[in-house]
Every structure is written in C-alpha cells, then in structure tokens.
C-alpha positions, 0 to 999 in steps of 0.5 A: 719572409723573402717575399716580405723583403722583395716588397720591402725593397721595392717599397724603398725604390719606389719611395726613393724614386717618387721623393725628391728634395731639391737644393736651394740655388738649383734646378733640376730638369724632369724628363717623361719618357724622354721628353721634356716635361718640367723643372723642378724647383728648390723644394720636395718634389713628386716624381712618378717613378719609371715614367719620370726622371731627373734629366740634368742638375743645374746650379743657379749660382754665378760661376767662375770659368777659367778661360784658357791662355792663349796667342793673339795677334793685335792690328801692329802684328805683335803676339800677345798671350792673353787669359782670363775668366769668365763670370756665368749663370744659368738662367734658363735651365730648360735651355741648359739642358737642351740648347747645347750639349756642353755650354761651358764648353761653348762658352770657353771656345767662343770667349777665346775667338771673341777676344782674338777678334777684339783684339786684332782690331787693337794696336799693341799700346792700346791692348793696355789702355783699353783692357775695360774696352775689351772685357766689356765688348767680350761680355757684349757678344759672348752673352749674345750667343750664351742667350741660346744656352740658358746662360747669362754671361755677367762678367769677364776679366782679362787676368793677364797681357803678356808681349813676347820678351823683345817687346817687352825690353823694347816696352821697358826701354822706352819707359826708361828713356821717358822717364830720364826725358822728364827728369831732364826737362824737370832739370832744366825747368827748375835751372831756368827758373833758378834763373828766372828768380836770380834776375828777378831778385837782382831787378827788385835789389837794383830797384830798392838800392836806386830807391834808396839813393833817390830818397837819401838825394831828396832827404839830403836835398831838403837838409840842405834847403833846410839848413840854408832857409836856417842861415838866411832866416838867422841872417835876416834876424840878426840883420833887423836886430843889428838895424834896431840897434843902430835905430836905437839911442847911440847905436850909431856912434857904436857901430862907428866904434865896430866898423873902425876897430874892425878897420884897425884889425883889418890894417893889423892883418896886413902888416902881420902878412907883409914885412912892410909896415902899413898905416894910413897915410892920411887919419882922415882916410879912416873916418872917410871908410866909416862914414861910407860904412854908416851910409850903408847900414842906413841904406839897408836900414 
C-alpha cells in the first residue's frame, strides 16, 4: 500500500513536471541541464523531467515602468526635478533571460542618465517647449542599448518638470508682467484706433457737410438762373404783346393815353412830396414827353 502511494506520488511529480501550459501573452525559457535549450510558446508543452526546466517566465505585453524623480541640470545651470515613465516589452525572451541579469533595472538606470544628457544640452525656457523633443531622443538611445536585452522600448513620457521655487516665482513673475504688457498695448491700440475712427468720422462729416453746401449753392444757383430766365422770358412776352397791341388799330392812341396819365401821376407824386405845387409851365411840354415816348416804343417795336 505505501509502495502503491510511493508510485503514486512519483507518477504525479512526474506529470507535473513533463505537462506544461503556457499562458497567452508569455514566454517561457527552458533550460537542459543548465543550458539554453528552447522557449516555449503559449500553449501545453512537454518537458522531460529532471533534465529539463523552466528557467525565466516572461510577459510579451507592454509594460509600464516608473522611472524615479530625479535632478537634472540644464545648459543655463538651473535644477530641474524631473520624472516619468517608461512603456517596454519583451520582444526576445532568450535575450531577456541572458543579456542582462536585471533589465528593468537596466533599463531604469539607463533612462535616468539619458534624460540628464538631454537635458543638459537644453536651456531652462526649452526644457518646456521641447518635452516631445526629449521623450523621443530618450526612446531613440534607450531602445538602442534595450536591443541587447530582448527589450523593445515604445515610449517614454516625462510626467513632470519641477524648477526650484525662485524660479518658479521668477517664471510666474515674468509670465505677469507679459501679460500686463499685452494688455496695455492691447490699451493703447484700441485708444489709437478710437482715435483713428474719430478723425475718420470727422473728415467723412466735413466732407458730407461741404458736400451739402456745394450742392445747396448750385441748387440755389440754377433757382436763381431759373427765376431769372422766368422774369426776362415774362418780360419779353409782355414786351412783343405790348408791340402787338401798339401795332394794332388804336393801339397807339392808347398807349398815348398810358404814357400821359402815368406823366400826370408822375407830377402828382412830386407835389405830394414837396410843398411846392408843381405843374407844367408849358401843356405843350406834355405832349412833347409823349411824343419822345411813342418814338421810343416804335423803335423797340
């Protein structure tokens, strides 16, 4: 019965030892008698017992990796506490096994010295433009050297940038004083081209008002001109009717008639201004003035 169970037992270690299932996404790194021998891939897998085994489990998906904070000095002397991470996956299981005794170790130390050779190339202003700049020199060198590991480095991100507190006030200083800087000139450019809009406004109404004028002169102007070619073309009328009429049968003895009452009136207005009587001294006088007046009309005529 003990015997039984002896062989029982062995059979079970034996099993154990020869079955093994491997896990999606891993590698696992078999070792005859203490030499590389194969990898085993996702899957059951044979492994002869007592002369085979399991060296080194690998994980084949992307790993993040903390890289501790850490001070760096950039190219204007100026410390800066910088951190981040790491993005990495084993691509050559073998290699992990072997070409290092403790990659992610490796990989850490050797980020850290990269980034403070980056950085030390950079000015203090830079080191916050440039963060895409030095994640992807950090990658560039890092996954170089990581080749040598089975280690494929994908990515790496500084998390954060922290200047000592001067300069940090100093930063935040200046930062205020930029922008009170373009809120003053934003100031005075709106004031100049308040300005600007009020000469502008006052050219454009001179201009209408001078307008105006000049157009209420030459309306005023052709009114006049208007008026005037009225009178003279009213005149003119009434100077061919009052020749018509004189042309016609005893037009002239009419106008003889007009002329000499307009004479009387005439005399009546000066004796009406003066307190001296006037009259003709001679009635032959009067028909002399109407007889010069009709010589006249039949001139014009």
């Amino acid at each position: 019965m003990e015997v039984a169970l002896i062989i029982a037992v062995i059979a079970a270690i034996f099993v154990v030892q020869t079955f093994k299932i491997v896990p999606q996404q891993n590698a696992w790194v078999v070792e005859r008698l203490g030499k590389y021998d194969r990898t085993l891939t996702p899957g059951l897998k044979f492994v002869v017992p007592f002369i085979e085994r399991v060296a080194y489990k690998h994980s084949l998906k992307e790993v993040p990796l903390d890289v501790p904070s850490q001070v760096c000095i950039t190219k204007d002397n100026t410390q800066l506490q910088v951190d981040g991470i790491i993005y990495f996956q084993v691509t050559d299981p073998m290699r992990a096994s072997y070409g290092s005794s403790n990659y992610i170790f490796a990989i850490t130390q050797l980020a850290q010295t990269l980034l403070r050779s980056v950085i030390g190339k950079m000015e203090l202003d830079k080191t916050f433009e440039e963060r895409d700049h030095i994640n992807l020199s950090v990658v560039a060198s890092l996954d170089e050297a990581a080749a040598n590991w089975g280690v494929k480095v994908l990515r790496y991100e500084i998390k954060d940038l922290t200047p000592p507190a001067a300069i940090l006030h100093s930063m935040q200083a200046q930062i205020t004083a930029e922008r009170e800087k373009r809120a003053l000139i934003a100031a005075s450019e709106g004031r100049k081209q308040e300005q600007i809009n009020i000469a502008v406004g006052e050219r454009e109404a001179f201009i209408a008002r001078s307008e105006g004028q000049r157009q209420a002169e030459i309306n005023k102007a052709q009114g006049d001109a208007a008026a005037i070619t009225a009178v003279a073309d009213a005149t003119a009328d009434a100077i061919r009717k009052i020749a018509s009429a004189i042309q016609s049968p005893g037009g002239e003895q009419a106008v003889q008639l007009k002329v000499a009452e307009k004479a009387v009136e005439a005399y009546a207005q000066l004796a009406q201004k003066n307190n001296t009587m006037i009259v003709p001294g001679n009635m032959s006088e009067v028909s002399a003035l109407i007889g010069t007046a009709m010589t006249l009309l039949k001139n014009k005529a």
